[in-house]
mmCIF file as Biopython writes it, N, C-alpha, C and O atoms, coordinates in Angstrom:
data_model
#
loop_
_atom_site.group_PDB
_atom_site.id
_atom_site.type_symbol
_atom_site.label_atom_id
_atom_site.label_alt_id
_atom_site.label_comp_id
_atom_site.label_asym_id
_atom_site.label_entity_id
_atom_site.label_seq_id
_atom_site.pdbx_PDB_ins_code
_atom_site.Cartn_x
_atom_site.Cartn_y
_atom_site.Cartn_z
_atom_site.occupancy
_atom_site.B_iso_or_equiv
_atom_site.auth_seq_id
_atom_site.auth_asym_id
_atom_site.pdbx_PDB_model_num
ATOM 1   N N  . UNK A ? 1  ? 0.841  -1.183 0.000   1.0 0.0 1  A 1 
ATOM 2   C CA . UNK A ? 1  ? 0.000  0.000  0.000   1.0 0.0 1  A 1 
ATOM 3   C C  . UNK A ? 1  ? 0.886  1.247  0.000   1.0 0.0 1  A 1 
ATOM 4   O O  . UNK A ? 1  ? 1.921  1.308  0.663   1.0 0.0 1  A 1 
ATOM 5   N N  . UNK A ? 2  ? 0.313  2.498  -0.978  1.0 0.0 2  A 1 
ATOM 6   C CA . UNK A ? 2  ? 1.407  3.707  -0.820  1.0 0.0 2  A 1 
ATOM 7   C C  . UNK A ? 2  ? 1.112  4.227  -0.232  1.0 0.0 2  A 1 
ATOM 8   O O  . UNK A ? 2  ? -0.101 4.377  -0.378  1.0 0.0 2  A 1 
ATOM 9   N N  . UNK A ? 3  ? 1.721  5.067  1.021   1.0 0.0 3  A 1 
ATOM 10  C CA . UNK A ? 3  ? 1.326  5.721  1.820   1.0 0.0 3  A 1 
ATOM 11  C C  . UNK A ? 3  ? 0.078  7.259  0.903   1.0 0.0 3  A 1 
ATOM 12  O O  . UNK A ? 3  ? -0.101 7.313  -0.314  1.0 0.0 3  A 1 
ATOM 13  N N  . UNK A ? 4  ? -0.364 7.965  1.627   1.0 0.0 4  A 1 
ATOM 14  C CA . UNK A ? 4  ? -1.059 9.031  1.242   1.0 0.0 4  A 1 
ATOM 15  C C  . UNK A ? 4  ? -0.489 10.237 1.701   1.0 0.0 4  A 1 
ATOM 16  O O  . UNK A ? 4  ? -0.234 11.197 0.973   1.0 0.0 4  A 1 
ATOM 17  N N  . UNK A ? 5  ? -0.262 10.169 3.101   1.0 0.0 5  A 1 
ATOM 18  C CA . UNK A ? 5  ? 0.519  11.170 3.518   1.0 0.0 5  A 1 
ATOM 19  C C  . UNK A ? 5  ? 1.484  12.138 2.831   1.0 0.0 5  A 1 
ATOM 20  O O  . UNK A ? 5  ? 2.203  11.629 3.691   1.0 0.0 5  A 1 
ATOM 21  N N  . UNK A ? 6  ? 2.191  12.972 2.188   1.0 0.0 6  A 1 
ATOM 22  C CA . UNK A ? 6  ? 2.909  12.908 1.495   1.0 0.0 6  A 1 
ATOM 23  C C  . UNK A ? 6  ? 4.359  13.396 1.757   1.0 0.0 6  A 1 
ATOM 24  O O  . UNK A ? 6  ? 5.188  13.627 0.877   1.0 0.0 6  A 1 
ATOM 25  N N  . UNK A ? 7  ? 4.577  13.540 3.333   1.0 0.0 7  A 1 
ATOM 26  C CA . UNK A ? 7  ? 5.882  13.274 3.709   1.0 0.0 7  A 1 
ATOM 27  C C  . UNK A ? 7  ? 6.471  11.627 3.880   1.0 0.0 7  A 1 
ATOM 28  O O  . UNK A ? 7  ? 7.585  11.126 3.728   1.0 0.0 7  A 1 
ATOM 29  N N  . UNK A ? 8  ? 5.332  11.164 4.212   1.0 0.0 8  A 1 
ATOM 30  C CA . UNK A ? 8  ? 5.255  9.305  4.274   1.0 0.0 8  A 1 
ATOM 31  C C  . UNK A ? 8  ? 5.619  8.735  2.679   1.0 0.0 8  A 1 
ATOM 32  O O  . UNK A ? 8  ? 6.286  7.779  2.284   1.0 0.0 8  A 1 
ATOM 33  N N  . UNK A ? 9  ? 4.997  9.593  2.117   1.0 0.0 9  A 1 
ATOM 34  C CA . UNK A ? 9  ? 5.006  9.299  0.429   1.0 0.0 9  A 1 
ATOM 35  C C  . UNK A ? 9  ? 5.939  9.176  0.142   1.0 0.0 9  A 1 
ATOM 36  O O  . UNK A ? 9  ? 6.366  8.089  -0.248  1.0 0.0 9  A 1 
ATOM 37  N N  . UNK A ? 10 ? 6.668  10.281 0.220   1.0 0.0 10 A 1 
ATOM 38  C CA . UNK A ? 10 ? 8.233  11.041 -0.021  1.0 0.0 10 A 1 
ATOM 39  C C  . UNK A ? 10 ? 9.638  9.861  0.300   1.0 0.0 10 A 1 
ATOM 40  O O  . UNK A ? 10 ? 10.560 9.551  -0.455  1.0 0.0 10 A 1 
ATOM 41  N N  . UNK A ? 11 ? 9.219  9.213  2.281   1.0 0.0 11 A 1 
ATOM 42  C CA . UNK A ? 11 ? 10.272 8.577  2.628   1.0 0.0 11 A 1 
ATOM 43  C C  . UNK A ? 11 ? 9.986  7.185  2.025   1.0 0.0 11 A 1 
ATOM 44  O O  . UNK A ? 11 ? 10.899 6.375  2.187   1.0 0.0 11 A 1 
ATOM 45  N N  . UNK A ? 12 ? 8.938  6.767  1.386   1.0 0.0 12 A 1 
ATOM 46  C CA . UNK A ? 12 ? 8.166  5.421  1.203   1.0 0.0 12 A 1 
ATOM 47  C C  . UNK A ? 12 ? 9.220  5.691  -0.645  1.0 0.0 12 A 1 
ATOM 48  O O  . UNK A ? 12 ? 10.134 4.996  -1.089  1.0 0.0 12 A 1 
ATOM 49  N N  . UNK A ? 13 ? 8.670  6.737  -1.160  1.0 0.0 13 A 1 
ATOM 50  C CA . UNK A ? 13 ? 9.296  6.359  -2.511  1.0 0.0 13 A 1 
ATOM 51  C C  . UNK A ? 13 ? 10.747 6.124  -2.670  1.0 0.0 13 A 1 
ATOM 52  O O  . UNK A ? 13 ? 11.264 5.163  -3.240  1.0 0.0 13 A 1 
ATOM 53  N N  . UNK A ? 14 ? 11.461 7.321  -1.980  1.0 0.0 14 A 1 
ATOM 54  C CA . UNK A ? 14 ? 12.782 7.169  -1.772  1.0 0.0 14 A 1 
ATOM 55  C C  . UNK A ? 14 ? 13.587 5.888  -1.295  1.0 0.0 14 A 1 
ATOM 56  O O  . UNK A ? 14 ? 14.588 5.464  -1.872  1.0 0.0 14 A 1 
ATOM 57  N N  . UNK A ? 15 ? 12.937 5.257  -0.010  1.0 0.0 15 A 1 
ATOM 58  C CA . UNK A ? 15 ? 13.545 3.942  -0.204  1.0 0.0 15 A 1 
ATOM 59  C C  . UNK A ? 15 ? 13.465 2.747  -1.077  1.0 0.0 15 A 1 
ATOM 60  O O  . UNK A ? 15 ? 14.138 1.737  -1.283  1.0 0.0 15 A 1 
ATOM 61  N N  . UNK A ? 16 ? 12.038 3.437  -1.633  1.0 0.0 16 A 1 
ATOM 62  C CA . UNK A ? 16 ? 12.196 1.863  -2.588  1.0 0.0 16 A 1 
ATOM 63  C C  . UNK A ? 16 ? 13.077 2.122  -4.242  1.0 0.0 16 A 1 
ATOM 64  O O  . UNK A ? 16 ? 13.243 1.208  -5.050  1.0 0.0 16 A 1 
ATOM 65  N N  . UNK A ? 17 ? 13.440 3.233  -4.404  1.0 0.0 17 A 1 
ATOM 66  C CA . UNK A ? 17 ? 14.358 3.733  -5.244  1.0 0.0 17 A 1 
ATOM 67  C C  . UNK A ? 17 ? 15.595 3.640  -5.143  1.0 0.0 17 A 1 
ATOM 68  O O  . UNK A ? 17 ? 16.428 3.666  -6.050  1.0 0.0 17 A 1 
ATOM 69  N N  . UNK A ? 18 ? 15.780 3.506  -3.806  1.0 0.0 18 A 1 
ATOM 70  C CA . UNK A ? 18 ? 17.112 3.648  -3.598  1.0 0.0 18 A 1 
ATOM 71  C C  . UNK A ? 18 ? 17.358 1.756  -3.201  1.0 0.0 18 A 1 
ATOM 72  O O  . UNK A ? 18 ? 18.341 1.188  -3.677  1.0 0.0 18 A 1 
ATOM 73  N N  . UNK A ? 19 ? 16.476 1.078  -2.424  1.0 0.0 19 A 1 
ATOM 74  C CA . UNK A ? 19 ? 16.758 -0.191 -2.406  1.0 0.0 19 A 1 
ATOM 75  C C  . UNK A ? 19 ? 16.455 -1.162 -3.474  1.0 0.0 19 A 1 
ATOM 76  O O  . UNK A ? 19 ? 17.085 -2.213 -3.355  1.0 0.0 19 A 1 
ATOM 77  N N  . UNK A ? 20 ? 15.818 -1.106 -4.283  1.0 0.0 20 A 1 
ATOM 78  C CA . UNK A ? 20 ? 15.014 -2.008 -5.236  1.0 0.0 20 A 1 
ATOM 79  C C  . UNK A ? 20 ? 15.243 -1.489 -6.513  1.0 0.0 20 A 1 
ATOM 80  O O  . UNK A ? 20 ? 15.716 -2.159 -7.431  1.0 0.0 20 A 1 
ATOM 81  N N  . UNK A ? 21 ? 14.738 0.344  -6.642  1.0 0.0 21 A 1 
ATOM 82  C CA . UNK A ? 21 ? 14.608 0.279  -8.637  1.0 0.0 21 A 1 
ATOM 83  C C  . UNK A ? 21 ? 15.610 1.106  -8.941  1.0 0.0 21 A 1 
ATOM 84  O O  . UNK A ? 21 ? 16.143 1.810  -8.083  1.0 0.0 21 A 1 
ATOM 85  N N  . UNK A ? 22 ? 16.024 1.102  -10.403 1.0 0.0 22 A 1 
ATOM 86  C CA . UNK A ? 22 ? 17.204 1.963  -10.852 1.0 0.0 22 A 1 
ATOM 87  C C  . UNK A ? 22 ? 16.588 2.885  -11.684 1.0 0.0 22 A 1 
ATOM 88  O O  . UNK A ? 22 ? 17.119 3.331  -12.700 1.0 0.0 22 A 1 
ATOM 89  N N  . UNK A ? 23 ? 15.367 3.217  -11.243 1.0 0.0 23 A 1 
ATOM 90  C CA . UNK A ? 23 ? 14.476 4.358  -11.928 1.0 0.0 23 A 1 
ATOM 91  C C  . UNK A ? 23 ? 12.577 4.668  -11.512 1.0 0.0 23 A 1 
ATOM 92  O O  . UNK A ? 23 ? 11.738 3.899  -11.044 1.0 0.0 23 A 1 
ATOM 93  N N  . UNK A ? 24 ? 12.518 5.550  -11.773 1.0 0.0 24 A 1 
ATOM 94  C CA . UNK A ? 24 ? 10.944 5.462  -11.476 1.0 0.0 24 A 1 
ATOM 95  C C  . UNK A ? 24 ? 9.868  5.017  -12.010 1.0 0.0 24 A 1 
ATOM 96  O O  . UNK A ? 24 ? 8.801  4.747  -11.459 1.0 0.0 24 A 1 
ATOM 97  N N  . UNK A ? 25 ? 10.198 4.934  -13.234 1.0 0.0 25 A 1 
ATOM 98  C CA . UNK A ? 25 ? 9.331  3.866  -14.348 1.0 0.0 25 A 1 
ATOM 99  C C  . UNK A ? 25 ? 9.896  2.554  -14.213 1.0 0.0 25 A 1 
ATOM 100 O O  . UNK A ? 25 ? 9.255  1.882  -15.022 1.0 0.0 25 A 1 
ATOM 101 N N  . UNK A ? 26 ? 10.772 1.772  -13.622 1.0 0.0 26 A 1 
ATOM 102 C CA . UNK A ? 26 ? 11.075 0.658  -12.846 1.0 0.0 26 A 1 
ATOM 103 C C  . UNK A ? 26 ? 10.523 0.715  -11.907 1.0 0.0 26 A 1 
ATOM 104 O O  . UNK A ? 26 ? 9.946  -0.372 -11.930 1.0 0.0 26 A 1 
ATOM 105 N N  . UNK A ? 27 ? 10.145 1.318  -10.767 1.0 0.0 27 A 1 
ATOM 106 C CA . UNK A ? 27 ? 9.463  1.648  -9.499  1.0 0.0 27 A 1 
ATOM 107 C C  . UNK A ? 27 ? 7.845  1.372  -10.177 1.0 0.0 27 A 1 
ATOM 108 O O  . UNK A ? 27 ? 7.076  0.561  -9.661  1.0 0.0 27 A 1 
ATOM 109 N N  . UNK A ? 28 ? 7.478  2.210  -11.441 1.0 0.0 28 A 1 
ATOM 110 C CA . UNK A ? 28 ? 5.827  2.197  -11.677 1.0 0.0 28 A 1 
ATOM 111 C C  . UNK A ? 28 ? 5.737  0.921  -12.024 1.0 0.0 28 A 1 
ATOM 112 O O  . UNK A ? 28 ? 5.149  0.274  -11.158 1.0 0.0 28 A 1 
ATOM 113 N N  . UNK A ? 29 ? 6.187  0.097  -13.224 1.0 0.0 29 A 1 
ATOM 114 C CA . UNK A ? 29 ? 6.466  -1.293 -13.574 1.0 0.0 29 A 1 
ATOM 115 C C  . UNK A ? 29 ? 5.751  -1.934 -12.814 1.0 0.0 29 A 1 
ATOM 116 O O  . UNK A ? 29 ? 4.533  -2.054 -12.950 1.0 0.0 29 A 1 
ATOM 117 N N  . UNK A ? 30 ? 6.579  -2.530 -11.721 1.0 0.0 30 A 1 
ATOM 118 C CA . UNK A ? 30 ? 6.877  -3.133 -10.656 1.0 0.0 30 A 1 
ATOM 119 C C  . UNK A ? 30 ? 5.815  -2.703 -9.932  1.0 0.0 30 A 1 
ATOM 120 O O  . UNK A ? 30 ? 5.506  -3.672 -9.240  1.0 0.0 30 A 1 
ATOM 121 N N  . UNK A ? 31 ? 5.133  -1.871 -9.711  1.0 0.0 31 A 1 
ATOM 122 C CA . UNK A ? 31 ? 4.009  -1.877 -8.735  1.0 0.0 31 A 1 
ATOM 123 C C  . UNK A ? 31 ? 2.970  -1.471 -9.233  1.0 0.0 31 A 1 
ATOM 124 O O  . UNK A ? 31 ? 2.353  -0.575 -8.656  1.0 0.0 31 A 1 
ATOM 125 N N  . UNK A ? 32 ? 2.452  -2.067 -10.540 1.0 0.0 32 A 1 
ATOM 126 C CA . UNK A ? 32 ? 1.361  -1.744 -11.473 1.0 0.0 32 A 1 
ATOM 127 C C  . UNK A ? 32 ? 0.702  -0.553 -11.152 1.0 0.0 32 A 1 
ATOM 128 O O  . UNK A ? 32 ? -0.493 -0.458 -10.870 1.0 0.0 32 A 1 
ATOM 129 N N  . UNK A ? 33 ? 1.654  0.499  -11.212 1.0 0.0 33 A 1 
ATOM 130 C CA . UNK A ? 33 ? 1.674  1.818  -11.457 1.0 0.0 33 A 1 
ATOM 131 C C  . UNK A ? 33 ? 0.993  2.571  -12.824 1.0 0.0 33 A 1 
ATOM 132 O O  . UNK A ? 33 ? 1.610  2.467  -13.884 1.0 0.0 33 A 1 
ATOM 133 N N  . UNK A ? 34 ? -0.124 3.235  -12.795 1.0 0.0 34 A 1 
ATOM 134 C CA . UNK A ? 34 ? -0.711 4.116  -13.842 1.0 0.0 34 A 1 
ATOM 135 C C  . UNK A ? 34 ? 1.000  5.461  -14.312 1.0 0.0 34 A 1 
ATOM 136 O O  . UNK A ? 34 ? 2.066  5.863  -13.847 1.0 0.0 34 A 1 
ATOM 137 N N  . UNK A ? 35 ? -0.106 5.609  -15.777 1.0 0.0 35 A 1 
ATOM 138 C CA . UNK A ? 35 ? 1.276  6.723  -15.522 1.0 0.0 35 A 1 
ATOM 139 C C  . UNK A ? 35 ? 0.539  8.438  -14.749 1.0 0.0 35 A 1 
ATOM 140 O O  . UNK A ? 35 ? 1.043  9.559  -14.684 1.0 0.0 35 A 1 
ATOM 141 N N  . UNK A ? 36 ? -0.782 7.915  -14.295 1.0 0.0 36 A 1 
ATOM 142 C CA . UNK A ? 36 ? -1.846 8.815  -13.823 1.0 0.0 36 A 1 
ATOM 143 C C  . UNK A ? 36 ? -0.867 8.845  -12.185 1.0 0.0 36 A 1 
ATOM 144 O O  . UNK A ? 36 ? -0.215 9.684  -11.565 1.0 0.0 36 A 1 
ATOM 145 N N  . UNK A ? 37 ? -1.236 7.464  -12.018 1.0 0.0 37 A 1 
ATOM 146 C CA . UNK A ? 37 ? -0.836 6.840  -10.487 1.0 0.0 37 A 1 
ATOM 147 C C  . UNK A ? 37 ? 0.685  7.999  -10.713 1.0 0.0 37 A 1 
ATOM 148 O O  . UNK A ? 37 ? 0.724  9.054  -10.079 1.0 0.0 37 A 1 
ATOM 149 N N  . UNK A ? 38 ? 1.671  7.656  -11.542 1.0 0.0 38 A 1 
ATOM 150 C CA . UNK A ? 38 ? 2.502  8.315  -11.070 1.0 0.0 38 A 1 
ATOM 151 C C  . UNK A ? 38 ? 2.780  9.524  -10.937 1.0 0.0 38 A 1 
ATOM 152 O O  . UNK A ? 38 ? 3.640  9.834  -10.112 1.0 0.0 38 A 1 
ATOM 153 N N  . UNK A ? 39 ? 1.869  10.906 -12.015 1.0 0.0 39 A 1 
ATOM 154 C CA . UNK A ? 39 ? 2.070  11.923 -12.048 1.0 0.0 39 A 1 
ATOM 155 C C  . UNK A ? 39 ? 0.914  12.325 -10.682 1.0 0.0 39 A 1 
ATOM 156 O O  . UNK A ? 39 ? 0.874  13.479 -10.255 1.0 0.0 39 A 1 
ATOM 157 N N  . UNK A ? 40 ? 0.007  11.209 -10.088 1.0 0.0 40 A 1 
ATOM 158 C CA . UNK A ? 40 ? -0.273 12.012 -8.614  1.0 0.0 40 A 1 
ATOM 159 C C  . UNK A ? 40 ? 0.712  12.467 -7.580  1.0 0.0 40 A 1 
ATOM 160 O O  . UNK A ? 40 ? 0.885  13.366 -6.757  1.0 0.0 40 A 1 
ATOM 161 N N  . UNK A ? 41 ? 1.346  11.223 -8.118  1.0 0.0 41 A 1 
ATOM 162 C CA . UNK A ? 41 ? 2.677  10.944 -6.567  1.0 0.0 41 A 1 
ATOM 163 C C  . UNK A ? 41 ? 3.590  12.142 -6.989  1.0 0.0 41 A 1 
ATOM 164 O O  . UNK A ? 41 ? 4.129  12.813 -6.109  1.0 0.0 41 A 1 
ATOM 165 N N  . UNK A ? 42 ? 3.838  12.519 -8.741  1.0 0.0 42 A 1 
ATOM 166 C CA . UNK A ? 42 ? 5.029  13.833 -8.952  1.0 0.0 42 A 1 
ATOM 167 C C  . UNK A ? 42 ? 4.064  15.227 -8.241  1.0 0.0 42 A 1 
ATOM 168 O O  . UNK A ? 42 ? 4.580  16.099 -7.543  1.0 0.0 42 A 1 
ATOM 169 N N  . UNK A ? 43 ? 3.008  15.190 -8.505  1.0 0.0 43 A 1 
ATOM 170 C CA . UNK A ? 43 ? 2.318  16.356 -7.874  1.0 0.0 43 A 1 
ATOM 171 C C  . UNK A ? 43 ? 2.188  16.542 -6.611  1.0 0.0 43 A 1 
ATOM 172 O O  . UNK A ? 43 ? 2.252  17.551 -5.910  1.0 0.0 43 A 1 
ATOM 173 N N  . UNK A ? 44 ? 1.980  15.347 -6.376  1.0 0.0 44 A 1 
ATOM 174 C CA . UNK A ? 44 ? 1.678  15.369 -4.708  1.0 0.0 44 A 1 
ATOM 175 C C  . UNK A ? 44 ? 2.742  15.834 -4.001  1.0 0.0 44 A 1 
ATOM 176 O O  . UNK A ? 44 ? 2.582  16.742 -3.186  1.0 0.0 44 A 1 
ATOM 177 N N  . UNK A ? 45 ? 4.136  15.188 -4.257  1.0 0.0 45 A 1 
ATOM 178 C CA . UNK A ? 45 ? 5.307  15.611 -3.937  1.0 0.0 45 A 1 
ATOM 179 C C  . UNK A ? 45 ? 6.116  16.828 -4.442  1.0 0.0 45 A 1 
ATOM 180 O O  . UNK A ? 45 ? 6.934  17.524 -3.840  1.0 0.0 45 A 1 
ATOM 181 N N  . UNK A ? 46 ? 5.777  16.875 -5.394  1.0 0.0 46 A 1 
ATOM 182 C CA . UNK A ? 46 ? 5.992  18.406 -6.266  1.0 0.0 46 A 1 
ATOM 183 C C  . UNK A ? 46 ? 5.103  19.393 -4.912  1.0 0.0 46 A 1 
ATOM 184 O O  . UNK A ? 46 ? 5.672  20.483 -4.853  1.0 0.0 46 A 1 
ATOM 185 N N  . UNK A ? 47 ? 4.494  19.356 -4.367  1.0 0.0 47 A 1 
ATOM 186 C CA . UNK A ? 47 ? 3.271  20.058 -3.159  1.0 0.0 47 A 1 
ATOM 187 C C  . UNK A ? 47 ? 4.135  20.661 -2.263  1.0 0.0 47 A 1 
ATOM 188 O O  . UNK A ? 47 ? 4.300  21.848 -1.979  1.0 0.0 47 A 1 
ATOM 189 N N  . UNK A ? 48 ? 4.850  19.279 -1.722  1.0 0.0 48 A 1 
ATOM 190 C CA . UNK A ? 48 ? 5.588  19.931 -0.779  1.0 0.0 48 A 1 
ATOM 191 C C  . UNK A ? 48 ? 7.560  19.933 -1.000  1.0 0.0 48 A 1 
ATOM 192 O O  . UNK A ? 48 ? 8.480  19.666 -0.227  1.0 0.0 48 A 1 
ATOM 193 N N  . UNK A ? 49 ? 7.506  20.333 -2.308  1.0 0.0 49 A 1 
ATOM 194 C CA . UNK A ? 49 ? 8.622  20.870 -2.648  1.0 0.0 49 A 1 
ATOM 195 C C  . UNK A ? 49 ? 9.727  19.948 -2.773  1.0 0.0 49 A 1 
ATOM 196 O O  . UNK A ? 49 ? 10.804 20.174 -2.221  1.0 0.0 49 A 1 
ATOM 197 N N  . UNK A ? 50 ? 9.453  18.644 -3.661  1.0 0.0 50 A 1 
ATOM 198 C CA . UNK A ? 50 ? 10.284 18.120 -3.988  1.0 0.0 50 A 1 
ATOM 199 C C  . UNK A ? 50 ? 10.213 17.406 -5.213  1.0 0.0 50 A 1 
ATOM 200 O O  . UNK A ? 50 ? 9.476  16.427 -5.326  1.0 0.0 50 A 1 
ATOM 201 N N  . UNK A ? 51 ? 11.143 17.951 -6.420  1.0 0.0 51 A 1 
ATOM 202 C CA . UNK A ? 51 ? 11.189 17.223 -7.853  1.0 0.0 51 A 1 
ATOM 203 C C  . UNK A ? 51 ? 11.960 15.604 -7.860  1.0 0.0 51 A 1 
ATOM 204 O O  . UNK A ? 51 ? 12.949 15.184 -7.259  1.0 0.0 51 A 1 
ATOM 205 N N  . UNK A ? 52 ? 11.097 15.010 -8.738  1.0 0.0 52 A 1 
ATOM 206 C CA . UNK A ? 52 ? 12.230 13.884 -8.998  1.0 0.0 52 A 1 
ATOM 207 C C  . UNK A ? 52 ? 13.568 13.988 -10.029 1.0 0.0 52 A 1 
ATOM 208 O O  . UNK A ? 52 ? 13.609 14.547 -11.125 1.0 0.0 52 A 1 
ATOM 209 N N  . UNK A ? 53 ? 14.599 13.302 -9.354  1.0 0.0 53 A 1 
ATOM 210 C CA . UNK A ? 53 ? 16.284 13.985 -9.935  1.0 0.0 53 A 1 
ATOM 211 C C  . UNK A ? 53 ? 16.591 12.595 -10.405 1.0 0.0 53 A 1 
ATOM 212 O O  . UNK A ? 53 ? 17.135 11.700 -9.758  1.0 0.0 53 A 1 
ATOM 213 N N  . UNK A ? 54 ? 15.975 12.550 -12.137 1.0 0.0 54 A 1 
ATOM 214 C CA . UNK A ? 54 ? 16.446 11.082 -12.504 1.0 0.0 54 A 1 
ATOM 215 C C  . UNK A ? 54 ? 17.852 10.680 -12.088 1.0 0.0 54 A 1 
ATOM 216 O O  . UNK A ? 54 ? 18.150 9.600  -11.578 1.0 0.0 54 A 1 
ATOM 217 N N  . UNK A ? 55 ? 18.977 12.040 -12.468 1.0 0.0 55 A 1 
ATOM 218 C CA . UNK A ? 55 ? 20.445 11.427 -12.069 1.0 0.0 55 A 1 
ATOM 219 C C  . UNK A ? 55 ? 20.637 10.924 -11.056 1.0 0.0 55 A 1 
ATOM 220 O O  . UNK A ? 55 ? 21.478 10.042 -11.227 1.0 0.0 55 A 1 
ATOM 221 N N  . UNK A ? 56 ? 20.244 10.994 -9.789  1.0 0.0 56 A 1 
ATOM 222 C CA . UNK A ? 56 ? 20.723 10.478 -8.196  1.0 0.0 56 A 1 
ATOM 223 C C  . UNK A ? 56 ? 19.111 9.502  -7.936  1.0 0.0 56 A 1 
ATOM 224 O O  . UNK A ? 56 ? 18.573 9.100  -6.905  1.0 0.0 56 A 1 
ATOM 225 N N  . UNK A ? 57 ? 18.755 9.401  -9.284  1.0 0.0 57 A 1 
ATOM 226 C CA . UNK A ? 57 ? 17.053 8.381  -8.752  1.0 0.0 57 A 1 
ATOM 227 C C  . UNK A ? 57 ? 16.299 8.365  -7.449  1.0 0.0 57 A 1 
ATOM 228 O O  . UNK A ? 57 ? 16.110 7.409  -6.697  1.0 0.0 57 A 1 
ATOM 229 N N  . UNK A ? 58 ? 15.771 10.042 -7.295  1.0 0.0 58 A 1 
ATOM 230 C CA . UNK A ? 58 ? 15.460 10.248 -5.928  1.0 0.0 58 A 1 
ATOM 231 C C  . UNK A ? 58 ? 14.342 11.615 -5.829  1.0 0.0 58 A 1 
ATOM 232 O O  . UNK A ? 58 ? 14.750 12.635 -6.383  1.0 0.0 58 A 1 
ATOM 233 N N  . UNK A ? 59 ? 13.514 11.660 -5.426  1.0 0.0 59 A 1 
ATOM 234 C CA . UNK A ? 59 ? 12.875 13.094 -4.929  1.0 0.0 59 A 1 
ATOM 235 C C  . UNK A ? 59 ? 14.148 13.909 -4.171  1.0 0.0 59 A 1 
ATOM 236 O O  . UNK A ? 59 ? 14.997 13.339 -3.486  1.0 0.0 59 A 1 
ATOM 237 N N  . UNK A ? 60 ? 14.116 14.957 -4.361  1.0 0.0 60 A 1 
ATOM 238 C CA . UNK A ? 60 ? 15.192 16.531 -4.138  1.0 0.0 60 A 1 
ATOM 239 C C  . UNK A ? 60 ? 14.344 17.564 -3.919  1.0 0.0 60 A 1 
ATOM 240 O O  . UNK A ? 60 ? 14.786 18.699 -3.743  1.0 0.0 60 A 1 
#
């Protein structure tokens, strides 16, 4: 389950990026991810001020 929260969101995506995928469309893949599903999670987190940084595969 993904968290909703979206500081929970934030530490929930980051580890599984950093332990498991070598990208975020590896991350959506893998968890039968919309590409809807994923531009909630870029907005949601985009909210509270953090972009995803394909080079270091991480919210920043």
């Amino acid at each position: 389950m993904i968290p909703q929260d979206p500081v929970m969101l934030l530490s929930f995506i980051n580890m599984k990026l950093r332990d498991n995928y070598s990208s975020l469309e590896a991350l959506a893949d893998d968890l039968d991810l919309s590409s809807e599903d994923i531009k909630a999670i870029v907005t949601k987190l985009e909210g509270i001020g953090y972009t995803y940084d394909e080079a270091q595969n991480k919210f920043v």
